[in-house]
C-alpha positions in Angstrom: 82.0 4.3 -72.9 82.5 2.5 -69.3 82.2 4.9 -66.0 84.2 1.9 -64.6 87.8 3.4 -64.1 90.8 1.5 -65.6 93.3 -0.3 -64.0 95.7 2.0 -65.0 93.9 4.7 -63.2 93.1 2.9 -60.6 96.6 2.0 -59.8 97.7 5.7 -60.3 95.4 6.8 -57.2 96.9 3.9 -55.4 100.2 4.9 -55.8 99.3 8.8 -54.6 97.3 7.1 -51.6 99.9 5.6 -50.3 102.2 8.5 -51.1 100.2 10.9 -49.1 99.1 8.6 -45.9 103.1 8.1 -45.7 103.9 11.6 -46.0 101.4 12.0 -43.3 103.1 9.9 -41.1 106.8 10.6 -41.6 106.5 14.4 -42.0 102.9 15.7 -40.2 99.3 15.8 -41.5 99.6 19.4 -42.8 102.4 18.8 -45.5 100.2 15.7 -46.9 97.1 17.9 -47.0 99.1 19.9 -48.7 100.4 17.8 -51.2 97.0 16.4 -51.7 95.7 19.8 -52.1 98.7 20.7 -54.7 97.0 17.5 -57.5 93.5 19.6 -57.6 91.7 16.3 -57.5 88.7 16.5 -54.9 88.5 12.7 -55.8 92.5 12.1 -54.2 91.6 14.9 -51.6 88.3 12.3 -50.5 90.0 9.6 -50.7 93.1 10.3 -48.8 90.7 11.7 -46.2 89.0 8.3 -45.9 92.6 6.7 -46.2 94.1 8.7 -42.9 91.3 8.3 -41.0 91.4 4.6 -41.2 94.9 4.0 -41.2 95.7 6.6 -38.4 92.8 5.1 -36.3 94.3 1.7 -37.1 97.8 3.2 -35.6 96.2 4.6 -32.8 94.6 1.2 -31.6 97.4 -0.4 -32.3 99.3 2.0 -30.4 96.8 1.6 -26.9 96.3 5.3 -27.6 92.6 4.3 -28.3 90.0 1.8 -27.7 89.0 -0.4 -30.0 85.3 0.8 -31.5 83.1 -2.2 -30.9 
């Protein structure tokens, strides 16, 4: 048996990704952490982690909030 995930799968976390890092934006970090929290997946709770960080420092750069990290 592979270890690699499926498509299938991998398009599933996709979908919650970009579910959560919207929810995050439209209605505060707390409810998507707590959404995330509610699919008992440390996996989705990692990777939405990785996925707010980069997207809200991408927003905040973008923004002139922040420098740019060189």
């Amino acid at each position: 048996m592979s270890n690699a995930m499926s498509d299938d799968v991998k398009r599933q976390i996709q979908e919650k990704l970009q579910h959560l890092v919207g929810v995050a934006f439209e209605s505060g970090i707390a409810e998507a952490v707590r959404q995330a929290r509610a699919y008992n997946d440390p996996f989705i709770l990692d990777a939405f982690h990785d996925a707010v960080v980069d997207k809200l420092y991408q927003e905040l750069v973008a923004r002139h909030k922040i420098d740019e990290l060189q």
